[in-house]
GUMARVO-19519 format. One line per field, with one value per residue (C-alpha): residue number from 0; x, y, z. Coordinates in Angstrom, 2 decimals. Example, Ala and Ser with C-alpha at 12.3 -4.5 7.8 and 13.67 -1.06 7.14 Angstrom:
REM GUMARVO-19519
seq	(0_1)
u	(12.30_13.67)
v	(-4.50_-1.06)
w	(7.80_7.14)
END
This chain:
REM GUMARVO-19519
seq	(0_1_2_3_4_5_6_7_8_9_10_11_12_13_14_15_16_17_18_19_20_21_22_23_24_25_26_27_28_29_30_31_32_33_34_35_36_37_38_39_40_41_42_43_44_45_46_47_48_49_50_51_52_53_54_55_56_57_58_59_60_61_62_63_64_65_66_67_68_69_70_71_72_73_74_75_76_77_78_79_80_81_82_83_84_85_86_87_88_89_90_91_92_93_94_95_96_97_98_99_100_101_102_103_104_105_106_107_108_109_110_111_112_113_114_115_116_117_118_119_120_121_122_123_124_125_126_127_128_129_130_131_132_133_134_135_136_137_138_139_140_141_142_143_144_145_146_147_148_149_150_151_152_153_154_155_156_157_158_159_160_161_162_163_164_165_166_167_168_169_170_171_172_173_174_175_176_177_178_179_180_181_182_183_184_185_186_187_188_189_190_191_192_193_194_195_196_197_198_199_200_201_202_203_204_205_206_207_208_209_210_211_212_213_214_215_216_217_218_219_220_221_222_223_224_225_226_227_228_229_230_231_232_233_234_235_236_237_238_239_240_241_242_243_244_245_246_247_248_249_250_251_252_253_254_255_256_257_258_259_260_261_262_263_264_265_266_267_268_269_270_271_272_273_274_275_276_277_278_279_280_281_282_283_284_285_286_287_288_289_290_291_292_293_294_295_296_297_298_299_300_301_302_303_304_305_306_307_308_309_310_311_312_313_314_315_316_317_318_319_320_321_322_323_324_325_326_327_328_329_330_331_332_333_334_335_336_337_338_339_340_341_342_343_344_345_346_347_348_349_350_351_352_353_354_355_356_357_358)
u	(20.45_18.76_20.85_19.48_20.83_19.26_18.65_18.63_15.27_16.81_17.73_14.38_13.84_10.25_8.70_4.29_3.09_-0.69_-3.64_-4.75_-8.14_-8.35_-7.88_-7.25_-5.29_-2.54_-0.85_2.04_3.35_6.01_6.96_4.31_1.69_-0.63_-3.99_-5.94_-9.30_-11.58_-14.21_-15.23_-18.21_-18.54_-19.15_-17.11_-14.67_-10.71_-8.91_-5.47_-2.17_-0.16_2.08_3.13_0.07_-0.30_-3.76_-5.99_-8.34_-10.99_-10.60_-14.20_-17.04_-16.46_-18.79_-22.18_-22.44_-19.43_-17.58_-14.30_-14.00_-10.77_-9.17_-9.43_-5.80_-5.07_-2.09_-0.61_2.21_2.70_1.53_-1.42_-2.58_-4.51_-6.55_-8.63_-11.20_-14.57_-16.83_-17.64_-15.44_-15.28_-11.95_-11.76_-9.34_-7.91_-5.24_-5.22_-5.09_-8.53_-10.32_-11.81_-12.03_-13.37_-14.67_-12.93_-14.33_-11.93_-13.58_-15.09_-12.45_-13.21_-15.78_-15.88_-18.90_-19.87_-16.52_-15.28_-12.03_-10.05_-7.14_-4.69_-1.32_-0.12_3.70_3.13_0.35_0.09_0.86_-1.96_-2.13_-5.81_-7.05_-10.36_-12.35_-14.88_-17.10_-13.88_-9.97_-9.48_-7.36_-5.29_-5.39_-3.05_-2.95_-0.07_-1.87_-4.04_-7.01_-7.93_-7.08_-6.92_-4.86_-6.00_-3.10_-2.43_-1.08_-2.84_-1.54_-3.90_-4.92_-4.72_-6.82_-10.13_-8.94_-5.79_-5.47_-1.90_-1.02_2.36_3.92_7.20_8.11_10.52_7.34_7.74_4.95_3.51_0.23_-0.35_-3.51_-3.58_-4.13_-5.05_-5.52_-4.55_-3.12_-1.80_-1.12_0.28_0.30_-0.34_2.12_1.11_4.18_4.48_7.96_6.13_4.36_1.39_1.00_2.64_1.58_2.93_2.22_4.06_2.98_4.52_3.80_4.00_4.12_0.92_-1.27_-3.85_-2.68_-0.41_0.71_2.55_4.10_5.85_8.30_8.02_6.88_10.03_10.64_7.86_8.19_4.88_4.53_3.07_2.85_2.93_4.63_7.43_7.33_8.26_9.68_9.45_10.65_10.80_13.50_12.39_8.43_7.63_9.71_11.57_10.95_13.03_11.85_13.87_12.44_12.24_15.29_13.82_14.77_11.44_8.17_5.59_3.44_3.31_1.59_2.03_4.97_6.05_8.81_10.16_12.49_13.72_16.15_14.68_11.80_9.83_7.80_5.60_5.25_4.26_3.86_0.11_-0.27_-3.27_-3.37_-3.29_-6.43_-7.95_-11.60_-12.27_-11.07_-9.21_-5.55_-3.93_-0.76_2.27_6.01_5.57_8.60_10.04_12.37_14.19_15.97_17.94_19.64_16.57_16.01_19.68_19.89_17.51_17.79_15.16_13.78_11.83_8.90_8.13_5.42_2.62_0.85_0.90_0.01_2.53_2.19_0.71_0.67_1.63_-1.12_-1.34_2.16_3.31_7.28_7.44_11.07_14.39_14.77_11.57_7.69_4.92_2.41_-1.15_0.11_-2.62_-2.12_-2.87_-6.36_-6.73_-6.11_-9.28_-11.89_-11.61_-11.21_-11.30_-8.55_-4.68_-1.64_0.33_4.07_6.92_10.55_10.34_9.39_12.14_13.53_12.32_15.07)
v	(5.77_3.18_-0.13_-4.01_-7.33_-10.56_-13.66_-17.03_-18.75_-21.27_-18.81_-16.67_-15.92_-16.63_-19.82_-20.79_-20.14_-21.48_-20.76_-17.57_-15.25_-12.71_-9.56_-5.59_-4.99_-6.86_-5.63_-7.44_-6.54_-8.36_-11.75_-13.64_-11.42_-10.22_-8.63_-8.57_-7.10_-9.91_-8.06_-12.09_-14.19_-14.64_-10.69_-7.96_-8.86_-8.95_-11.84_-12.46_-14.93_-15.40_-18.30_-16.41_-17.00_-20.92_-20.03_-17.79_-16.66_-13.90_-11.43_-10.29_-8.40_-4.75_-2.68_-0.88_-3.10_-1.21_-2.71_-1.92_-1.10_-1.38_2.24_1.80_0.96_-0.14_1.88_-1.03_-0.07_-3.78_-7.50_-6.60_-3.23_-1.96_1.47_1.98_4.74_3.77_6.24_9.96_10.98_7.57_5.28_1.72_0.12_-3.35_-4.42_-7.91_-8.98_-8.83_-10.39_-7.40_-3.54_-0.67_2.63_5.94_9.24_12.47_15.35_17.86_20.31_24.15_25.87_22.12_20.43_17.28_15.89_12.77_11.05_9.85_8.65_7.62_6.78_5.47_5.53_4.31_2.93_6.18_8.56_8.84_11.62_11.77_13.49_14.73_15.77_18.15_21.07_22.59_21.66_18.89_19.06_17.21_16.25_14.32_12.69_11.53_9.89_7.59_9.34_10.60_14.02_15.64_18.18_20.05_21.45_25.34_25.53_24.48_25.79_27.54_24.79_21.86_18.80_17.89_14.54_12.48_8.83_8.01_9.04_8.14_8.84_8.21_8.13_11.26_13.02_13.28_12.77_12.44_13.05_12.08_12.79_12.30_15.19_16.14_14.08_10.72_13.19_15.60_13.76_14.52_14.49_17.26_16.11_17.68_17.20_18.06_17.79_18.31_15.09_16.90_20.39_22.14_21.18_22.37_21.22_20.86_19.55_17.55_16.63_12.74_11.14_10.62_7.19_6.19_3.66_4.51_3.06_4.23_3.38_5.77_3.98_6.73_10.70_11.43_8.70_7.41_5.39_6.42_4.34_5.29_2.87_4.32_2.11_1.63_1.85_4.93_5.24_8.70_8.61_11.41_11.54_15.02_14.65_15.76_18.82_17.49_14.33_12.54_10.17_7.27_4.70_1.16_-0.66_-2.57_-6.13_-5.37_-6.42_-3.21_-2.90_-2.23_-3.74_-2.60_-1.59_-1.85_0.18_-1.46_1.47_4.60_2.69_-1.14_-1.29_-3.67_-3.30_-6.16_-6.19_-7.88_-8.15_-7.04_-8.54_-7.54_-9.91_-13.24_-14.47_-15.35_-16.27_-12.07_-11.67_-8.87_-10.04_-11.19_-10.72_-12.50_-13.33_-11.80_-10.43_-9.02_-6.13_-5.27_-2.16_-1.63_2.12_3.56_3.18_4.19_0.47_-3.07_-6.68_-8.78_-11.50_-14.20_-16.12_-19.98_-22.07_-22.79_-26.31_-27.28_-23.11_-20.43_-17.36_-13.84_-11.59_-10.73_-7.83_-6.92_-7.49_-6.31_-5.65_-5.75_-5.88_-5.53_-8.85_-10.02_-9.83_-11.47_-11.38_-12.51_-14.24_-15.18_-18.05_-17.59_-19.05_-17.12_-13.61_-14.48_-15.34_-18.97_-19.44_-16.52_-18.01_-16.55_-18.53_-17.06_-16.37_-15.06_-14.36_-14.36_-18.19_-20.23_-22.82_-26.13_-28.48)
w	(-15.66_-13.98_-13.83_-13.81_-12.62_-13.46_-11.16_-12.37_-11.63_-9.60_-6.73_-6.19_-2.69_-3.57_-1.98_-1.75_1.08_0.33_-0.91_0.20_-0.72_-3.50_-2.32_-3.39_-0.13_1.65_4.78_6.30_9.50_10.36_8.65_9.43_10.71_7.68_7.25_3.92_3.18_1.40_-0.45_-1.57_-2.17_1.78_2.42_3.34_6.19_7.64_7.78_9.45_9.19_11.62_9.98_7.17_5.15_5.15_7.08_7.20_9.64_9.93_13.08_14.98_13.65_13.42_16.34_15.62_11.86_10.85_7.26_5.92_1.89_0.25_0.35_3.79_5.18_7.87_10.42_11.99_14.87_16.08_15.05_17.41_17.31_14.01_13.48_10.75_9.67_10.18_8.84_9.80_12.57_14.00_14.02_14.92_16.76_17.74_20.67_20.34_16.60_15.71_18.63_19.77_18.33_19.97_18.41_19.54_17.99_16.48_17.56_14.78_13.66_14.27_11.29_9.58_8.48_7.22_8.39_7.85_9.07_5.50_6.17_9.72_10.26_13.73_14.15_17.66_19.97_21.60_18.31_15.89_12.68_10.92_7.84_8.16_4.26_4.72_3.43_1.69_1.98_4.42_7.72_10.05_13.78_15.62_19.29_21.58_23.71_22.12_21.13_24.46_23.37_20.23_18.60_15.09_12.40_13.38_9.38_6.63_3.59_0.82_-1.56_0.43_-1.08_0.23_0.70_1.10_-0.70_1.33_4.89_6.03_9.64_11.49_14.55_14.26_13.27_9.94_7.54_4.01_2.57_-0.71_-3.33_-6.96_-8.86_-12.79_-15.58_-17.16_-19.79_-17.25_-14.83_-11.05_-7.14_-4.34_-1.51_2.12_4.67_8.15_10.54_13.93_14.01_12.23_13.88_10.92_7.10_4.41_0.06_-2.46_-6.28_-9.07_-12.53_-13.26_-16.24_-18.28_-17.36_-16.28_-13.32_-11.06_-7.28_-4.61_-1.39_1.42_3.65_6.62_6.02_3.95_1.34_-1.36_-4.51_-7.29_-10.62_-13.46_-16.85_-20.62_-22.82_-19.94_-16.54_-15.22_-10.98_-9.73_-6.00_-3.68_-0.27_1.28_1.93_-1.91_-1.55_-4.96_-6.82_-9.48_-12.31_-13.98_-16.95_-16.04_-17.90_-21.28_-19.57_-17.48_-18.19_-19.53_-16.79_-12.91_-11.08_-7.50_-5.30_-1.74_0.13_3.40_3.96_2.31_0.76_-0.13_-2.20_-4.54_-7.89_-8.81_-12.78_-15.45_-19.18_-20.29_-23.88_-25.74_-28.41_-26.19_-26.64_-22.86_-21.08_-20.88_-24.32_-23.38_-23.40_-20.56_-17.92_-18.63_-17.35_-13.66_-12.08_-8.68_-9.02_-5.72_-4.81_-2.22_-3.04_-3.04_-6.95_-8.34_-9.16_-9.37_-8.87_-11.14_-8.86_-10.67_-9.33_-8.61_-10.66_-8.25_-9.31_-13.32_-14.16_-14.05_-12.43_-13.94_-12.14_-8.08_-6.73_-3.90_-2.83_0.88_2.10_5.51_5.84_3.13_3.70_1.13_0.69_0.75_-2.35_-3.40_-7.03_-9.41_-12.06_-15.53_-14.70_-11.92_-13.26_-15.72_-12.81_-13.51_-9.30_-7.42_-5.27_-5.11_-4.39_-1.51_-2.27_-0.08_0.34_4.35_4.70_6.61_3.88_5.01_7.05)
END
């Protein structure tokens, strides 16, 4: 049974921040370091905060006329240092923020062609863990020492997916692979796990309920929150690297659709949701999103706290995507007004819970 708590308006954490782009992906780092991926009218490019989104700023031009899309994350170990994959078996890396990145290459696996590097996750500077799709089931290779040397998985296990959509490492060396598999219908998730810092994989599958959106976030390579919307939201959390997973319905206090999540730890994460009603009549003509909410957990799921959301200008707020939890103490979100969410401006107002109340 999953419990709820309401918080009175008055005392949301949330405070603007500023205008910020419109973005599919928001990383924040610490509390005011952020990156987001602005796929906008400008071109394809990064751009960073440093002031907990009251400015942005775009970091250099990727090497060699390399671009970023939007399923590719960036591992972030510090403020400063980022790693991203940049196409074939190249990954690209910065030291400073942005001002500079360099290429480094992952060597071929053994027997593999075509390969292509999917997926990283950088616990540390120095520790690195790639996924590399191929010809066939994809593998893993890891590094301790910053990519000057490479190490390739010894265990694969029979049916590994070709690729991996989430790639989550610690720095105990445990981590999480994650791929959706299935249907809308039938719907579910192959979870690879290794405790050897990548060496050793092993998979494991679940079922999920049926939908056609989901999200997901993995604090470190044991603990990962997936939603999935049908009528309610549904929060199916795992604690062991996918060994087991367990699924709860969202209480009926919350609105009927997620939107995204964000796990800080194992313990404290956050769904952004939000009411999708179909028979509002909006610019699209295709309903619109309603009565945004917050909902915190800090028990890793067993029970929530409802945080609601500020009015930014004379428009309130409908939805908060992406939204980004670098610490249990708050977030920071890309909120759209109810003008917003319809293409009206293809601006977003930046919210967060980690801005220092003003003296």
């Amino acid at each position: 049974q999953t419990a709820a708590a309401l918080v009175d308006s008055a005392s949301s954490p949330f405070r603007a921040a500023g205008p910020g782009p419109q973005t599919p992906f928001l990383q924040c780092v610490t509390a005011t370091v952020c990156y987001v991926w602005d796929g906008g009218p400008r071109g394809d490019k990064v751009t960073r905060t440093s002031d907990g989104g009251a400015t942005w700023r775009p970091v250099a031009t990727l090497p060699d006329g390399l671009s970023l899309v939007e399923d590719d994350y960036l591992s972030c170990p510090t403020a400063e240092i980022c790693i991203v994959p940049g196409g074939g078996l190249r990954l690209v890396a910065t030291l400073d923020g942005g001002a500079r990145w360099n290429i480094r290459r992952v060597p071929a696996p053994r027997g593999t062609s075509g390969a292509a590097v999917d997926a990283v996750s950088c616990p540390t500077a120095e520790n690195c863990v790639v996924h590399v799709s191929a010809h066939g089931p994809g593998t893993f290779l890891s590094t301790i020492n910053g990519g000057q040397t490479w190490t390739a998985a010894t265990a694969i296990p029979p049916g590994a997916p070709k690729y991996v959509g989430l790639l989550r490492c610690d720095v105990l060396g445990h981590c999480i692979g994650l791929e959706p598999t299935g249907t809308n219908a039938n719907n579910g998730v192959t979870a690879m796990r290794s405790a050897d810092g990548g060496r050793t994989w092993a998979a494991t599958s679940a079922h999920l309920p049926p939908t056609a959106i989901y999200h997901w976030s993995c604090a470190d390579g044991l603990h990962c929150m997936l939603l999935t919307t049908s009528r309610r939201i549904a929060i199916t959390t795992t604690s062991d690297g996918g060994v087991s997973w367990r699924t709860t319905v969202s209480p009926p206090s919350w609105p009927n659709t997620a939107i995204d999540v964000s796990c800080a730890t194992g313990l404290d994460c956050f769904i952004s949701a939000s009411d999708w009603v179909s028979t509002v009549r909006s610019a699209t003509g295709n309903g619109a999103y309603l009565h945004p909410v917050i909902e915190a957990t800090y028990d890793g799921g067993s029970t929530w706290t409802s945080l609601s959301l500020p009015r930014v200008g004379r428009l309130p707020l409908a939805l908060v995507f992406p939204l980004s939890c670098p610490s249990p103490a708050g977030c920071i979100g890309a909120a759209a007004t109810t003008d917003e969410q319809e293409g009206v401006s293809s601006r977003r107002e930046i919210i967060s819970a980690l801005l220092r109340p003003a003296l």
